[in-house]
C-alpha positions in Angstrom: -12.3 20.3 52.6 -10.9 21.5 49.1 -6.7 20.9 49.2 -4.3 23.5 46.8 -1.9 21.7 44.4 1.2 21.4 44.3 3.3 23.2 41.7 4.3 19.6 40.5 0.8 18.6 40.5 0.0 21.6 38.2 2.9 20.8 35.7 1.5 17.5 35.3 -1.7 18.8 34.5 -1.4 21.3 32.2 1.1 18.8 30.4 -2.1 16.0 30.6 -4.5 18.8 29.5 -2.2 19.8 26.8 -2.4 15.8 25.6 -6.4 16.2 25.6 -6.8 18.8 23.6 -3.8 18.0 21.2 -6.0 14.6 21.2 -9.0 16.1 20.2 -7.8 18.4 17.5 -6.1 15.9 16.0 -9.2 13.6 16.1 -11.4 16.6 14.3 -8.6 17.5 11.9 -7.2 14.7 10.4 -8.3 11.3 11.5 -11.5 9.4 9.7 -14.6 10.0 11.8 -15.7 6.1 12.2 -16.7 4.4 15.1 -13.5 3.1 16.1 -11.9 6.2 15.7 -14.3 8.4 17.6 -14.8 5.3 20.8 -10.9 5.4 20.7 -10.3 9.1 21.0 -13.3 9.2 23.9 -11.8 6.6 25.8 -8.3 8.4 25.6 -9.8 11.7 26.1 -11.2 10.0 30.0 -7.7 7.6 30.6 -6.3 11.5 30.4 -9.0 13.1 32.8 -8.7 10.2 35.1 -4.8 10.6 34.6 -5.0 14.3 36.3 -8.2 13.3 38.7 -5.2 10.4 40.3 -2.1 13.6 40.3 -4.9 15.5 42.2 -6.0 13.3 44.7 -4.6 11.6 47.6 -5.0 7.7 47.6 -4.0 6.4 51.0 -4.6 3.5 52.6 -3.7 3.2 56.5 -0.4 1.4 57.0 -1.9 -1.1 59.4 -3.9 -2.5 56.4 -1.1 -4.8 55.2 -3.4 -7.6 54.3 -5.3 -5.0 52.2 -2.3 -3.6 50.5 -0.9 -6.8 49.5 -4.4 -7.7 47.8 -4.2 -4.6 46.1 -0.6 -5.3 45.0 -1.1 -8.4 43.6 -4.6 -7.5 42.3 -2.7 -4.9 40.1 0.0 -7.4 39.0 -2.8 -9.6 37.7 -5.3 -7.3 36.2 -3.0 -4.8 34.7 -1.7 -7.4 31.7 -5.1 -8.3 30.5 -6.4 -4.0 30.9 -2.7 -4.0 28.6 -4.1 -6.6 26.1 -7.1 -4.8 25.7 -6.0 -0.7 25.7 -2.8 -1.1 25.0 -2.4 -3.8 22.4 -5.9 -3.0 21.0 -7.3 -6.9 21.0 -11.5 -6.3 20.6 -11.9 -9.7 20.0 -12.7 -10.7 23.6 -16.1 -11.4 24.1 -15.9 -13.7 20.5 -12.4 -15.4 21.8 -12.1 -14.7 25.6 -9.4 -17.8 25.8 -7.3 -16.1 23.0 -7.1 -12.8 24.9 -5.6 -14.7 27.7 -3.3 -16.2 26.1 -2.2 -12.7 24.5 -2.0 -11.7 28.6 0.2 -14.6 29.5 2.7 -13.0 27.7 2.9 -10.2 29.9 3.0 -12.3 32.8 5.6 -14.1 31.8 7.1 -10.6 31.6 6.1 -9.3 34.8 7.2 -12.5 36.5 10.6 -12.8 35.2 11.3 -9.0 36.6 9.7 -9.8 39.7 11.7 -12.4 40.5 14.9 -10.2 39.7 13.5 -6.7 41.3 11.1 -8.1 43.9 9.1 -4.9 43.8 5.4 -4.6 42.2 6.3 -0.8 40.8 9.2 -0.9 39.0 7.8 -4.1 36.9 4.6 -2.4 36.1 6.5 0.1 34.8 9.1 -1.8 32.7 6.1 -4.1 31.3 4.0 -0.8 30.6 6.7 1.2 28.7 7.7 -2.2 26.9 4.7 -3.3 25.9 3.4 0.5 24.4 6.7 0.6 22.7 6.6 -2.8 20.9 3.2 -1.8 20.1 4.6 1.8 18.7 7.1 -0.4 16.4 3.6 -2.5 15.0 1.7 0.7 14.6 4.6 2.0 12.8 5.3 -0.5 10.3 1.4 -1.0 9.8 0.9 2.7 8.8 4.6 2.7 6.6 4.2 -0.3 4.7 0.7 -1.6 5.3 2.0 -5.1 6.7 2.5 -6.2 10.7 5.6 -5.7 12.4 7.3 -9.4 12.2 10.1 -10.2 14.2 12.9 -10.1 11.4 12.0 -6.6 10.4 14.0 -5.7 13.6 17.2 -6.4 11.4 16.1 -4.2 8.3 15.9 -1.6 10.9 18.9 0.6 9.1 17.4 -0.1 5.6 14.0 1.2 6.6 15.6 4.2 8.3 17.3 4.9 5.3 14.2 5.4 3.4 12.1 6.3 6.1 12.0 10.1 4.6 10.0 9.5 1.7 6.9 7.8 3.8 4.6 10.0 6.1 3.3 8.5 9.3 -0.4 9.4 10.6 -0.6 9.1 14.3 -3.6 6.8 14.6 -6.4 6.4 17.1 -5.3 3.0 18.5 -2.0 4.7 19.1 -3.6 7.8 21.1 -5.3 4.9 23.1 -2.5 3.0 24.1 -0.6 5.8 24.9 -3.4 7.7 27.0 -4.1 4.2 28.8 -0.1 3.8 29.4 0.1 7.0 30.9 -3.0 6.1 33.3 -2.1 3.2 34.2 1.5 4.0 34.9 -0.2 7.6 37.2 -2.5 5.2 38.8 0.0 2.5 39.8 2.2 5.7 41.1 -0.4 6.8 43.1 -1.5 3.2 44.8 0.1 2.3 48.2 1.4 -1.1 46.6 4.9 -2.2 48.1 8.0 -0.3 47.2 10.3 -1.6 48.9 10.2 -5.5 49.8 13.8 -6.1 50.0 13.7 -4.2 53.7 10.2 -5.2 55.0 10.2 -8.6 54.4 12.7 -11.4 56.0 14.9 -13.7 53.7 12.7 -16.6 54.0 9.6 -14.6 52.5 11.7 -13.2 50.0 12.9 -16.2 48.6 9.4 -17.9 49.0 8.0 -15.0 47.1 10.5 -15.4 44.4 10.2 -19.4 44.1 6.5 -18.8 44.2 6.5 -16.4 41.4 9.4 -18.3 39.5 7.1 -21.7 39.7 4.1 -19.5 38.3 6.0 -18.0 35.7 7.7 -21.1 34.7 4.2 -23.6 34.4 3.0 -20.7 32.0 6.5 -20.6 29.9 5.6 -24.5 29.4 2.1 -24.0 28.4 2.8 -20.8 25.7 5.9 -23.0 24.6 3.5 -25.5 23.4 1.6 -22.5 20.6 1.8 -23.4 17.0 1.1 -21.0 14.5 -1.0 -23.7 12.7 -3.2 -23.8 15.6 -4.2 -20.3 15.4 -4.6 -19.6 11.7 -4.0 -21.6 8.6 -4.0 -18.8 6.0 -0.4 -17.7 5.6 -1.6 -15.3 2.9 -4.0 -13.2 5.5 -1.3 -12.1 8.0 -2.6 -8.8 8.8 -6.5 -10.4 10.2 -4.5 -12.9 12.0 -2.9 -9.7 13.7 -6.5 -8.9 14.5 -8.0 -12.3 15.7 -5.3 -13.9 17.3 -3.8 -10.2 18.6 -0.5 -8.7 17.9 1.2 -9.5 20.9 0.4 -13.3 20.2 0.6 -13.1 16.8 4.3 -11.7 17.0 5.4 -14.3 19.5 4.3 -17.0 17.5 6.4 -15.4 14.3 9.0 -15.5 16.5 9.0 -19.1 17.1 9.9 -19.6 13.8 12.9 -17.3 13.3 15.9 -20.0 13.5 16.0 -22.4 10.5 16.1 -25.9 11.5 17.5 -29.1 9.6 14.3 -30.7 7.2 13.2 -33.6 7.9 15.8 -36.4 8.1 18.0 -34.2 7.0 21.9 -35.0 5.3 24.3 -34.3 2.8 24.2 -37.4 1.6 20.5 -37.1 0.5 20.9 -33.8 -0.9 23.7 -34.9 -3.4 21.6 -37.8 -5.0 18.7 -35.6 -5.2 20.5 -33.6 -7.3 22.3 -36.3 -8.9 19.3 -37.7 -10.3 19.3 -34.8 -12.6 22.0 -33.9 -15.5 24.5 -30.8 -15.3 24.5 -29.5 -18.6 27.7 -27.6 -17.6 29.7 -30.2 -17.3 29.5 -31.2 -20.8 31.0 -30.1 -24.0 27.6 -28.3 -24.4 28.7 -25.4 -22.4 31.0 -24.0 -24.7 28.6 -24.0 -27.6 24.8 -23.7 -26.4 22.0 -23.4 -29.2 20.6 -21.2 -30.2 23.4 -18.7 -30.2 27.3 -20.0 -30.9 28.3 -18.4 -27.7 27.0 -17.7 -24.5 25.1 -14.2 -23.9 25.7 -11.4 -22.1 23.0 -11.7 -19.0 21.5 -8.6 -17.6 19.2 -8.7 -14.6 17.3 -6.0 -13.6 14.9 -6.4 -10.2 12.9 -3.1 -10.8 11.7 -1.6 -7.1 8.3 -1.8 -7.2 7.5 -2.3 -10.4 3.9 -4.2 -11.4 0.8 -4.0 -13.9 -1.6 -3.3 -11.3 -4.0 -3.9 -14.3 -4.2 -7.5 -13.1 -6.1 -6.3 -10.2 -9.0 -4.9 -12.4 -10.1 -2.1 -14.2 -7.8 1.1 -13.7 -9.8 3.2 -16.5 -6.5 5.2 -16.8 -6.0 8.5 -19.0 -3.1 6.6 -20.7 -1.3 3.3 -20.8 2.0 3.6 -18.5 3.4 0.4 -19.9 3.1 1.0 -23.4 6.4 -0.1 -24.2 6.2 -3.5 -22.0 2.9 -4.4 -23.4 4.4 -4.1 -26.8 7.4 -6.6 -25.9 4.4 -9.2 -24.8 4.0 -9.3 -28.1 8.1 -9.3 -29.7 9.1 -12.8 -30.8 12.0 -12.4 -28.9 10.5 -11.8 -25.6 9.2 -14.7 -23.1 6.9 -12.7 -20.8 4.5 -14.1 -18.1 3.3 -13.3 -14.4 5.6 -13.8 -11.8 4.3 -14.7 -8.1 6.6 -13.0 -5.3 6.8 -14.3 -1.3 6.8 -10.2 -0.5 4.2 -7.2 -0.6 4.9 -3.5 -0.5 8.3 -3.8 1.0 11.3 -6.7 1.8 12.8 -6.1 -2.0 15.7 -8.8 -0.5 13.3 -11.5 -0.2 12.7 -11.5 -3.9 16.2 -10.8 -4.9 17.3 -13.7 -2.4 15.2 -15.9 -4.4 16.1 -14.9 -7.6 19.8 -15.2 -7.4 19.6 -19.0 -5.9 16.4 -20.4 -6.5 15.4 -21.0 -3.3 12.0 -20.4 -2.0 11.3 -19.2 1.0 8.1 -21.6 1.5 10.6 -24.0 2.7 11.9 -21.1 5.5 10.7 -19.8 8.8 7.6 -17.6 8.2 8.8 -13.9 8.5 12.1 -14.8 7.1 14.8 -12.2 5.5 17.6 -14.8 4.6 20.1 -11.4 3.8 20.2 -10.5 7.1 19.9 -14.0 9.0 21.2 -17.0 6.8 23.6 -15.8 3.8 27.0 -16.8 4.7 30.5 -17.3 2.5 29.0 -21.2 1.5 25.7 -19.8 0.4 25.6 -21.0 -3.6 23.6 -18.6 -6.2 24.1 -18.2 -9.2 27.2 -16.0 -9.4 28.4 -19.8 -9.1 26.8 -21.0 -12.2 28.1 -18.1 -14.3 31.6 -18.1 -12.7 32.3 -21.1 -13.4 31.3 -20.7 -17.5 33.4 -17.6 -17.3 31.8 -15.1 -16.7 32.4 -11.5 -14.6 30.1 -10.7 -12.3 28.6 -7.2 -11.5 25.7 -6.1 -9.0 24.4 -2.0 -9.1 22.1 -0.5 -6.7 21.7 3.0 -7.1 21.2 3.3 -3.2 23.6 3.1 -0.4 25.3 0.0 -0.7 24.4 -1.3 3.4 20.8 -1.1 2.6 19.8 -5.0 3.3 23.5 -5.7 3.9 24.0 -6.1 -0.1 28.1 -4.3 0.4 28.4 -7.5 2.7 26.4 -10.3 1.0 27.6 -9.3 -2.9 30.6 -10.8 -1.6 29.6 -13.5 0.0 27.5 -14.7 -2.9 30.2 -14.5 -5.9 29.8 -10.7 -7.1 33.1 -9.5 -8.7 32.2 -5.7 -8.5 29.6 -3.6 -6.6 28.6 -0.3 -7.6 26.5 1.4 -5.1 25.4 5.1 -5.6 28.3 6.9 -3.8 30.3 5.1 -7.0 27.9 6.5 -9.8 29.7 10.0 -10.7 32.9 8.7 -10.5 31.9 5.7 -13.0 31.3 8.0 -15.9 30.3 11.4 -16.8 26.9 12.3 -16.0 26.7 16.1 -16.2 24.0 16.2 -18.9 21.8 15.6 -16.1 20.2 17.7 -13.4 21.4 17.2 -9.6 18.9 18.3 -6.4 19.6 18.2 -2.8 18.8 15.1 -1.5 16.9 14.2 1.7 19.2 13.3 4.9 22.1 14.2 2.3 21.7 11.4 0.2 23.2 13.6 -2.6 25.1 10.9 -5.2 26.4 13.6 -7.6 25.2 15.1 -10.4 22.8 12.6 -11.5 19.2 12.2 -12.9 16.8 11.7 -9.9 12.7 11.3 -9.7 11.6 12.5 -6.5 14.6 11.7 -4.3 15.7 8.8 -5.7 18.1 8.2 -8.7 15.9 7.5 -11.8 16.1 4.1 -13.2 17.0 5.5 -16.5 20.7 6.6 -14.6 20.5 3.2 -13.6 20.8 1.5 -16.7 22.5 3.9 -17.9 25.6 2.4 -15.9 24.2 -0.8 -16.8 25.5 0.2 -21.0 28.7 2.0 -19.1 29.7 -1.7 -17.6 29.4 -3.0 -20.9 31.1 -0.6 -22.9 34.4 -1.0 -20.5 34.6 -4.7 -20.1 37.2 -6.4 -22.1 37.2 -7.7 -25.4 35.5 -11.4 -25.5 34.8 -11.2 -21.7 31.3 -12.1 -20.9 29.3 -9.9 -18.3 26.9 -11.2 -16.0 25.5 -7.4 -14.6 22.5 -7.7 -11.5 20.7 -4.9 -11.1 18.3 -3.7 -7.6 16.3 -0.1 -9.0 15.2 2.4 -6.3 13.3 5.0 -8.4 9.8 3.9 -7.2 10.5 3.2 -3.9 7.6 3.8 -1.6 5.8 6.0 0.0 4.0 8.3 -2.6 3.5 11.4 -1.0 6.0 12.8 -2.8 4.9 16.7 -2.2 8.1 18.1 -4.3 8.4 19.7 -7.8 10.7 16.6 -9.4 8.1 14.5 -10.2 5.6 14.8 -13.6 2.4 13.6 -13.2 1.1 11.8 -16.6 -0.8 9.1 -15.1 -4.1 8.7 -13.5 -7.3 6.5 -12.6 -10.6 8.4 -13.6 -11.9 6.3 -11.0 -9.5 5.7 -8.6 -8.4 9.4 -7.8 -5.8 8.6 -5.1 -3.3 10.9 -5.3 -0.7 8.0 -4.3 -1.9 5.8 -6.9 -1.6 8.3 -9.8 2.4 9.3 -8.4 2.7 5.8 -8.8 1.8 5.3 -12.2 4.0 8.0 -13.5 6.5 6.4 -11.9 6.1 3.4 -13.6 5.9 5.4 -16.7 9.1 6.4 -16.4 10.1 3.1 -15.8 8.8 1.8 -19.3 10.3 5.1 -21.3 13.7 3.4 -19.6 13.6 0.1 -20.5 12.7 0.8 -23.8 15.8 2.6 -24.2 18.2 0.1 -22.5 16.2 -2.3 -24.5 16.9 -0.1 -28.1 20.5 0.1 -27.1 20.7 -3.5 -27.1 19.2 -3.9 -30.2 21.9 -2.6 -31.9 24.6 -4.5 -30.3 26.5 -7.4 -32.3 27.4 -9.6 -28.6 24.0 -12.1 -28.3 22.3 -10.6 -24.9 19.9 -11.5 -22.5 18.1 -9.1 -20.4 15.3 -10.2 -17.6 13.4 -7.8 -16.3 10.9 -8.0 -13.2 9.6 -6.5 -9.9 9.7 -7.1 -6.7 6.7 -6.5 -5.7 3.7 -4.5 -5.8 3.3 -0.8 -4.3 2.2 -0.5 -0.9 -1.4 1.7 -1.6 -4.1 2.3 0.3 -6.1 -1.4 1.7 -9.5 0.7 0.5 -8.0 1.1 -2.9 -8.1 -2.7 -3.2 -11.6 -3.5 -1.6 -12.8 -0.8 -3.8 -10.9 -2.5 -6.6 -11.8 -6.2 -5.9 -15.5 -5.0 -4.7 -15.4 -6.5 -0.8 -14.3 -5.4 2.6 -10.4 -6.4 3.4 -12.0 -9.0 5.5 -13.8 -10.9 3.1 -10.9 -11.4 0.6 -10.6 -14.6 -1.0 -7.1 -16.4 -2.0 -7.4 -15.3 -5.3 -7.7 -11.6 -4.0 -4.3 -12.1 -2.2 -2.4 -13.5 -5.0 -3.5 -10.9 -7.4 -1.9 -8.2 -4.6 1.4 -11.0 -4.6 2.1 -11.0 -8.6 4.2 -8.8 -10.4 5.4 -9.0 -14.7 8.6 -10.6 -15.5 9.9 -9.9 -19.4 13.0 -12.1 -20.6 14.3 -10.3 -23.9 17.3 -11.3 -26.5 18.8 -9.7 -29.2 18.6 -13.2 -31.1 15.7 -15.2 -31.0 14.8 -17.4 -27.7 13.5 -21.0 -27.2 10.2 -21.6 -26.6 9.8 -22.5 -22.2 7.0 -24.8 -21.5 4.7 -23.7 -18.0 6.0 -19.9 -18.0 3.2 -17.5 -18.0 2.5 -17.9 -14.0 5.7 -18.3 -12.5 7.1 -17.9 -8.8 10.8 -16.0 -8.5 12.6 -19.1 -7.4 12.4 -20.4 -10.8 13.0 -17.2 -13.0 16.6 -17.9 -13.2 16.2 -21.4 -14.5 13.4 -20.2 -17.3 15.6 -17.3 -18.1 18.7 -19.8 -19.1 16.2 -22.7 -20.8 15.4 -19.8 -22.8 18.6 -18.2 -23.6 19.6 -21.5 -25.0 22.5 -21.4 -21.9 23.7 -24.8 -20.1 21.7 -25.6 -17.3 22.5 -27.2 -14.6 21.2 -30.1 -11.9 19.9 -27.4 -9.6 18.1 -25.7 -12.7 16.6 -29.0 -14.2 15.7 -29.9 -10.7 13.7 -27.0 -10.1 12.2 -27.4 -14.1 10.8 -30.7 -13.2 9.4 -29.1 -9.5 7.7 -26.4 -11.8 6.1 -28.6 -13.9 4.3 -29.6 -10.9 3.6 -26.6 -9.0 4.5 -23.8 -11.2 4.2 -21.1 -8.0 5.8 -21.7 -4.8 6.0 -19.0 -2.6 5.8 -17.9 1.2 2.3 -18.0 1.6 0.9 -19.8 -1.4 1.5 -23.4 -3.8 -0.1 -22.8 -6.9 0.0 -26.7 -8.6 0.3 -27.3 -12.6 -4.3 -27.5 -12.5 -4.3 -23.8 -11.0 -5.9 -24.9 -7.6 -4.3 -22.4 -4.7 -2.8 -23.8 -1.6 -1.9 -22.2 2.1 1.9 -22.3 2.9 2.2 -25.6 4.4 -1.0 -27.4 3.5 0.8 -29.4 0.5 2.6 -33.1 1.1 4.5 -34.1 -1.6 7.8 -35.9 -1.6 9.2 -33.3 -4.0 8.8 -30.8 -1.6 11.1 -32.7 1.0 14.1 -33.1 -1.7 13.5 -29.3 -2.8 14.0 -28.2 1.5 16.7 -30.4 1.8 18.6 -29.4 -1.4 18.0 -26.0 -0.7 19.1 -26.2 2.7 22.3 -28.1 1.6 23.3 -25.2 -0.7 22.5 -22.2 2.1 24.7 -24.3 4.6 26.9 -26.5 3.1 
């Protein structure tokens, strides 16, 4: 006998059939047609039929059946975290690793136990663990699509930075995301529509509830012991290769086990005591008469440090076969006598500019941190040293511009903290000095600085160091300027779509059309630099400048299997580090000293090579990290390059230098 809907019913259906089709039109118009894609969309396409089959039909299950109704309960509770695993987090890997999709579900039962225990009721849990879990894995998908890396834990606290960018970056719903959210959306109609309890609280007596809950709470807690126990060793040694432990290990596990190591701990027999004759052993040039009169130059320099966003040769991952070189200018200082030039190994890739920037301004490496770290947002404090210490205490005034909002990364907060005299963020720009030979555009999300030069949305850098020559010009007679400077003009994403861009760069054999927006970018950065550089040139006060990126652009992965001639899973070590190095220049306007081990360097050390060279004082914390380099020349998050070239993991290197370098470096964070 055939039964009418409701009008309820028929919302929900036509809402559900709506999903379908919007799921399949999206499927023929814009996503890739591989087998992935299409077996994702299918199963979607029948979690959404079954979805309005369940709102349809009546499930019911006579009331004298209790026995029946609590197996079906507790069936649900136990089989819905590993269908989650599978649909909603997307692990495949189950019939290779069947013990390491379990482990992915214990997770959720850990979940699903703890509100159990606090709701006593089966539907209200599912729910909260269903909604949880899909959003979670939302953020993943997010970040994955954005910037082409996982979602670690920390990148919960750049949350305002990346919203504050978010507007140049264009986000493709993808196929796994259609399938968790289909699947959520069954699963939470199907758990609606079961007869599972609702309401325990009433129908059961005190002594069952509070045997249920210990029950559950005894479960819950022997499983909390056992995932407790997970290393992050145990599941994957390669730190460089975080994106296929995402896929082997799952993202739920995977994300869990980053988050283990979020809180920095003491090193290793650990004390202040030790940190001081460590540093001791080695002599502080500034201490000495020296300082007042370093060779070459009879005074100490002007330093200028530019971090350019983004900024990389991206000839060192192979042949671009471009229409025209977009570095002409910084190839040409590779060869100046006054330039010390090399390639500079960074802990970050396509995104977390702090990282580098952290490093750079102490010298410390975050090798010796907790994977996934962002030190600006977890561990700079008021006692943190860098090396606005260093040039304080020779003298110097010290100045930090970002042409950005100044909250990005918390650098308004941590300038401060760190020893910056003066920050000049972009709202401070136009009132600096006059800019109004320059064109201003409306800026996305109202991010309009003034009348400014911009590229794409963003100020150009040549505005940039433009206010690096104004900070110059106005400081006082004989005072000596120590100027840090964070760019933003090639900030990702490049899908740029707008009329302020000029396109004079391209790969005849790479034609991506983010790749060649890219390029002209970059070329825009050289035609700048070569005219801070030229304006330098002609000024009497000795000057330093270094200039480096961050890190490379976040492209397309098929770009570099194309590039490097293998699939993304067959990359080697080599392959990774190529993706992790970026050029560094260090330029006078007299002539430098020659640095020994410089032409693959990692950022912790660039401020020590950039004073050796300079002819500037150095200090115990530089000539410490001079003799670590002579060692190990690279030193980074996720790879130990040693003075024979031979590439290590993150972790896989014991040497008793590394122990004085954490606890030195975790004396000057903390102490």
């Amino acid at each position: 006998m055939s039964r009418k809907a409701t009008n309820m019913q028929k919302v929900w259906i036509g809402i559900l059939g709506i999903l379908m089709i919007g799921t399949i039109c999206y499927y023929a118009a814009v996503l890739e047609k591989n087998t992935l894609n299409t077996c994702n969309v299918i199963i979607s396409c029948i979690m959404l039929l079954a979805a309005v089959e369940l709102i349809y039909r009546q499930i019911s299950i006579e009331d004298a059946r209790k026995r029946i109704r609590t197996v079906l309960s507790f069936a649900v509770f136990l089989i819905a975290p590993l269908l989650m695993v599978g649909f909603i987090w997307n692990y495949t890997y189950t019939l290779y690793n069947s013990i390491t999709f379990i482990q992915n579900a214990l997770l959720i039962y850990i979940l699903e136990g703890v509100l159990f225990v606090i709701l006593f009721r089966i539907k209200p849990v599912m729910y909260i663990s269903i909604f949880l879990n899909w959003f979670l894995f939302l953020g993943d998908e997010v970040v994955l699509v954005l910037r082409k890396t996982p979602l670690v834990p920390n990148d919960i606290l750049g949350i305002n930075t990346a919203m504050s960018v978010a507007g140049n970056y264009k986000f493709t719903v993808t196929s796994r995301l259609m399938l968790a959210t289909a699947f959520s959306i069954f699963l939470v109609v199907l758990i609606h529509k079961l007869p599972l309890w609702n309401n325990l609280i009433q129908k059961k007596k005190l002594s069952e509830m509070i045997g249920f809950r210990v029950i559950i709470l005894i479960i819950t807690a022997v499983i909390v012991c056992y995932v407790s126990s997970f290393q992050r060793d145990q599941f994957q040694k390669d730190n460089f290769d975080v994106e296929r432990m995402n896929e082997n290990v799952g993202i739920l596990l995977t994300f869990y086990l980053n988050s283990k190591e979020v809180m920095l701990k003491e090193p290793e027999n650990y004390s202040k005591k030790k940190a001081k004759e460590y540093l001791n052993q080695y002599v502080d040039d500034t201490e000495s008469e020296a300082a007042s009169t370093p060779e070459p130059s009879k005074e100490n320099p002007n330093v200028i440090i530019i971090m350019d966003e983004a900024f990389s040769d991206l000839g060192v991952l192979g042949e671009l076969k471009l229409n025209q070189d977009p570095l002409k200018f910084c190839h040409s200082l590779e060869k100046d006598p006054n330039t010390i030039s090399g390639k500079l190994n960074v802990s970050v890739w396509g995104g977390s500019t702090c990282n580098s920037e952290f490093e750079v301004l102490t010298g410390n490496t975050l090798e010796f941190l907790p994977y996934g770290s962002i030190p600006y947002m977890q561990y700079v404090t008021k006692n943190t040293d860098s090396i606005c210490d260093y040039f304080h205490k020779l003298g110097y005034t010290n100045v930090a511009v970002h042409p950005y909002w100044g909250q990005c990364w918390r650098r308004d907060t941590i300038y401060k903290q760190i020893g910056f005299d003066k920050f000049i963020d972009a709202e401070q720009f136009d009132q600096e000095h006059d800019t109004k030979r320059t064109k201003n555009i409306a800026i996305h999300k109202g991010c309009d600085f003034g009348d400014l030069d911009y590229i794409r949305e963003y100020i150009s850098d040549k505005q940039s160091f433009k206010q690096i020559i104004h900070q110059f010009e106005i400081k006082e007679k004989g005072e000596k300027l120590f100027l840090f400077n964070v760019t933003m003009q090639n900030h990702g994403g490049y899908l740029y779509d707008g009329d302020n861009i000029e396109y004079t760069t391209r790969s005849k054999v790479y034609p991506y059309r983010t790749l060649s927006q890219y390029l002209s970018l970059i070329d825009k950065t050289d035609e700048a630099l070569e005219y801070l550089v030229n304006y330098f040139k002609q000024v009497e006060e000795p000057t330093v400048i270094m200039f480096y990126g961050d890190h490379q652009p976040g492209l397309e992965t098929d770009l570099y299997e194309k590039m490097f001639g293998r699939s993304y899973d067959c990359f080697t070590i080599g392959d990774y580090q190529k993706r992790y190095t970026v050029p560094y220049y260090i330029w006078a306007n007299y002539p430098l000293k020659d640095v020994p081990s410089h032409e693959q360097v990692s950022t912790n050390y660039l401020s020590a090579i950039m004073k050796e060279a300079a002819g500037m004082p150095m200090d115990s914390w530089d000539n410490f990290r001079k003799a670590v380099r002579a060692k190990y020349p690279v030193l980074t998050s996720r790879l130990i390059v040693n003075a024979n070239g031979e590439r290590f993991s993150r972790g896989t290197v014991e040497d008793e230098i590394f122990g004085q370098y954490a606890t030195i470096q975790y004396y000057r964070m903390k102490e």
